[in-house]
C-alpha positions in Angstrom: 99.2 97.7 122.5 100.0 101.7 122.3 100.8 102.8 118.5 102.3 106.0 119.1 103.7 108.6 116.3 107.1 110.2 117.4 109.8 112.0 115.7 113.4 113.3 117.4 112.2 116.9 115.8 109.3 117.2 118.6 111.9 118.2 120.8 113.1 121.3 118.7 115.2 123.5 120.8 114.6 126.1 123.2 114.1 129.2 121.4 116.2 132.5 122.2 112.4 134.1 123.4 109.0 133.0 124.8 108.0 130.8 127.9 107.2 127.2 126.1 108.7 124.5 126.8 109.7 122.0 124.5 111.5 118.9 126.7 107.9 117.3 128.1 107.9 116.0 124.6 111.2 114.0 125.3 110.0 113.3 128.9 106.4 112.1 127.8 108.4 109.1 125.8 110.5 108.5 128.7 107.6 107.6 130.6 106.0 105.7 128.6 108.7 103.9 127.8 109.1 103.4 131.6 105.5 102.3 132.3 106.4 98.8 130.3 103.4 99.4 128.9 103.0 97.7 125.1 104.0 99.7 122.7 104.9 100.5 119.3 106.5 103.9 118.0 106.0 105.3 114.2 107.6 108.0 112.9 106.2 110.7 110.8 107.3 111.9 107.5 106.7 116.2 107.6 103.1 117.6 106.3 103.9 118.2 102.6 102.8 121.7 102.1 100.1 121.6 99.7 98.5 119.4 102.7 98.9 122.9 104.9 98.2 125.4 102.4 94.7 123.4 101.7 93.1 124.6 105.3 96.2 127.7 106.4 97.2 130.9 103.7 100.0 129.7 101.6 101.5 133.1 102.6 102.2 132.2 106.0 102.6 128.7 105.3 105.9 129.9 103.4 106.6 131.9 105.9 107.0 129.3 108.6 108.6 127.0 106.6 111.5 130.0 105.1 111.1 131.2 108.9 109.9 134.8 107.8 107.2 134.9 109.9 106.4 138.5 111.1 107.5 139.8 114.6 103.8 140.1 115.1 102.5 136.9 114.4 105.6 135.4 116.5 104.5 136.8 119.4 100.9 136.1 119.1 102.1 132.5 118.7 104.2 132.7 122.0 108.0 132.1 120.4 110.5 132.9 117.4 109.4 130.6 114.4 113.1 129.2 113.6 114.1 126.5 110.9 113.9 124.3 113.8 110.5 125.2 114.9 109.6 125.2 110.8 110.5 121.2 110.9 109.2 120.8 113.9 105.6 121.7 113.1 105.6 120.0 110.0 106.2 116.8 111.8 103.8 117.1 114.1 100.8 117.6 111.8 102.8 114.6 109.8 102.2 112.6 113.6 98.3 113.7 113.7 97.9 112.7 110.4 100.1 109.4 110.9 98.3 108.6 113.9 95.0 109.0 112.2 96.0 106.4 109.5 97.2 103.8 112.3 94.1 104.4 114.0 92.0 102.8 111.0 93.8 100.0 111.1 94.1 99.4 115.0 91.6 100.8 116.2 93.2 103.7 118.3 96.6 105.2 118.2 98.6 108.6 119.5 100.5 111.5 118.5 103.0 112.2 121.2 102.6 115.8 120.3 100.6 118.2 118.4 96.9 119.4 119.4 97.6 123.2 118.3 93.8 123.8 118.4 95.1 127.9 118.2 96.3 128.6 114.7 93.9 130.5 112.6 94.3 130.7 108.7 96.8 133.0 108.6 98.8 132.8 112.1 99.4 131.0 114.3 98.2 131.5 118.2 98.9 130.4 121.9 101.9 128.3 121.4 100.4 126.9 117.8 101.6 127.2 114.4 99.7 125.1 112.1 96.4 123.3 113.3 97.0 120.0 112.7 93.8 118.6 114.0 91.9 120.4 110.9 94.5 119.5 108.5 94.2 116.7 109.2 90.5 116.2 109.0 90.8 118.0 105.9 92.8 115.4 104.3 91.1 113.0 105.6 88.0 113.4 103.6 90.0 114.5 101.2 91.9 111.3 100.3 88.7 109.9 100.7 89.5 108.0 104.2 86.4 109.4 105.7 83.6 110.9 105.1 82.1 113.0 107.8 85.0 113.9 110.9 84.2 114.6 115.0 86.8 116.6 115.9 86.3 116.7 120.4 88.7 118.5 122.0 89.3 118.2 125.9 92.0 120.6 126.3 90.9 123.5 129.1 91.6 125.8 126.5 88.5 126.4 123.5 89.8 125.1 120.4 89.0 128.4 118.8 91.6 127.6 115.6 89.8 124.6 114.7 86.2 126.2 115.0 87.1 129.2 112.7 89.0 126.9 110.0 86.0 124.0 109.4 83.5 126.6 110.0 80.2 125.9 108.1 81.5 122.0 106.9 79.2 119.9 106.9 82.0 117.2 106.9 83.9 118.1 110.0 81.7 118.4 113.3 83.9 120.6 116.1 82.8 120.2 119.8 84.2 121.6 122.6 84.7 120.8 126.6 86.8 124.0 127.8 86.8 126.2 130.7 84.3 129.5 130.2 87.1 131.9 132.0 90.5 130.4 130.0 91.8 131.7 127.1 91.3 132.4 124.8 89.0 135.9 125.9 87.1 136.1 122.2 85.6 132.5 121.8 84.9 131.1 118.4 81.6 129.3 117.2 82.3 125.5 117.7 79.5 123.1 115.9 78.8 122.5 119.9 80.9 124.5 122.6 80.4 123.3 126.4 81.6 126.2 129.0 82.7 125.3 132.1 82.8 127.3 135.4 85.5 127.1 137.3 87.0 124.5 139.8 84.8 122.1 138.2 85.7 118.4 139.8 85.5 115.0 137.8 82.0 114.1 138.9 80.9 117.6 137.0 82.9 117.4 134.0 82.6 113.8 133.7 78.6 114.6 133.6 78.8 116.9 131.1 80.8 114.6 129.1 77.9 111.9 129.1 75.6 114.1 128.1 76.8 116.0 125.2 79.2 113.5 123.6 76.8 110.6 122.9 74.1 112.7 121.6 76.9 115.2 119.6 78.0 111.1 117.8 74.4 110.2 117.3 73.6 113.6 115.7 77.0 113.9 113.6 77.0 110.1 112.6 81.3 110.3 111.6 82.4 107.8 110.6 86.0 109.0 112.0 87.3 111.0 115.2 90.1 113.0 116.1 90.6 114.0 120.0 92.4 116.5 121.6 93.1 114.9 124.9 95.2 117.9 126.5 95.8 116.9 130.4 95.1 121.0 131.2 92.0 120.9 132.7 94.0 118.7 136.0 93.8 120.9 139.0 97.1 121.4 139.6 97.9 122.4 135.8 99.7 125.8 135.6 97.4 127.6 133.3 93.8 125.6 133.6 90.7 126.3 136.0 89.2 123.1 136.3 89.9 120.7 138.8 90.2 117.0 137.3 92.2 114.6 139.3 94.6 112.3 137.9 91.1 109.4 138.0 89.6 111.9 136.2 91.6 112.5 133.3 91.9 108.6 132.7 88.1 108.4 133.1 87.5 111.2 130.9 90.0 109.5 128.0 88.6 106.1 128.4 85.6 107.4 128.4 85.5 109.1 124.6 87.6 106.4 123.3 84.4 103.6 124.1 81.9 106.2 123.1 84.5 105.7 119.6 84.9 102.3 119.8 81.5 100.8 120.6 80.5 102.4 117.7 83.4 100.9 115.6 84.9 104.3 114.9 88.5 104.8 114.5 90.2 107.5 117.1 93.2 109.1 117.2 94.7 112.1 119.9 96.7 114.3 120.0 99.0 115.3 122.9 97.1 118.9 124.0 97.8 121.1 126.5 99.6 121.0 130.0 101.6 123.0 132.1 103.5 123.5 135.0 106.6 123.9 136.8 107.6 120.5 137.0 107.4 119.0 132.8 108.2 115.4 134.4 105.2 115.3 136.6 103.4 116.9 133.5 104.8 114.2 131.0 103.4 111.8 133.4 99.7 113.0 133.1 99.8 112.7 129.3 101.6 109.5 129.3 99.0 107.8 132.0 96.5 109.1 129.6 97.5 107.4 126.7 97.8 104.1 127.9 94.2 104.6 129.8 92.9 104.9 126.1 95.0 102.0 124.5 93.8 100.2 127.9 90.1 101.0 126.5 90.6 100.5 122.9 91.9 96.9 123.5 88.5 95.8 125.0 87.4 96.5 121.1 88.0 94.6 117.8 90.0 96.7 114.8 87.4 98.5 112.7 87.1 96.8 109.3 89.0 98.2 106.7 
């Protein structure tokens, strides 16, 4: 069974400027829907904004949510933030949060969207406005939930937003698989980064998977993890430099969800990164990997709670 976190507001509308496109959310659904996979669908309430303002400036997080955001910040995030875009985001860090929570109880679960690994403290960055993936490890510890967080992010992409906002934490442990050429140019300081050269294949990647992940668990010891399982390292995605096959990205996703599971650690993802011309063929990627991890997380009991 696939628990997945979805709300109609993923699918904001196009806005007037910038190149992102906001219909593989739809299409992601429609696939999985499709597959006849098993599957349940949750959907979130919006991040109430003392949850945002805990990790992000409350200046900008009024600003997104009265759309005020500065011309400059909007085009370092990549698009106009409008009221639609304002609901929007505060869904999807509602999802990752939501998908965390269903994770405890199940084991694993999804958020059909989300992943913005970009936004800084006080803007947002490369297609992201609020970083839901340290929100919502933030809250996470703060309700209590858990106590130390592995945040392990897969996009092709560094997750420089979620190094520079749980920098120096001794709670929240950030590492990071990304290609050494992508964006963004200025890297921050993961708790672990892992640069990869370009064109790497599945055999590569999938090696330097096995050895960092394991050992980054055994040193961290969370008790909780949160993956970015963006489908932008595949080698025909628009704007990565690696070179997974489809196999590859299923191996990969199965892969961190045992390295979770065998340990009896709750996982959720979120969506990530992907990109190209066709957004069906795109959809299909992060749908396949979904239900490659809810594949995985079924050979594993439900974590006690």
């Amino acid at each position: 069974m696939l628990h997945v976190v979805h709300h109609a507001d993923y699918m904001a509308p196009q806005p007037t400027r910038g190149t992102f496109k906001f219909d593989k959310y739809f299409l992601v659904m429609e696939e999985l829907r499709a597959s006849g996979f098993p599957m349940t669908e949750h959907a979130p309430d919006p991040m109430p904004r003392e949850w945002l303002e805990a990790v992000h400036c409350p200046t900008y997080v009024d600003q997104v949510c009265t759309s005020t955001v500065p011309p400059e910040k909007e085009r370092r995030i990549g698009f106009p933030v409008t009221p639609q875009i304002a609901s929007r985001v505060r869904h999807t860090n509602g999802g990752t949060w939501l998908a965390a929570h269903l994770a405890i109880r199940h084991g694993y679960a999804a958020n059909s969207a989300a992943g913005s690994h970009h936004a800084l403290h006080d803007t947002g960055a490369g297609y992201c406005v609020f970083n839901d993936l340290a929100v919502c490890a933030n809250r996470l510890v703060a309700e209590g939930v858990a106590r130390r967080v592995l945040i392990v992010d897969c996009d092709v992409h560094q997750g420089d937003g979620t190094a520079s906002l749980t920098a120096g934490r001794e709670d929240i442990f950030t590492l990071s698989l990304h290609a050494e050429k992508n964006f963004p140019v200025r890297k921050a300081r993961s708790s672990l980064d892992v640069a990869l050269p370009d064109a790497l294949g599945d055999d590569g990647y999938l090696e330097a998977l096995a050895h960092h992940l394991p050992a980054a668990i055994e040193r961290f010891a969370p008790d909780f993890v949160l993956y970015q399982a963006g489908v932008d390292p595949h080698e025909n995605d628009k704007l990565g430099r690696l070179a997974l096959t489809d196999e590859g990205l299923q191996a990969r996703d199965s892969y961190v969800v045992a390295q979770a599971r065998e340990r009896g650690l709750p996982i959720a993802s979120a969506l990530g990164g992907g990109y190209g011309a066709d957004q069906r063929e795109v959809a299909a990627r992060h749908a396949r990997s979904m239900i490659a991890m809810a594949r995985q997380n079924a050979l594993y009991a439900p974590p006690c709670v």
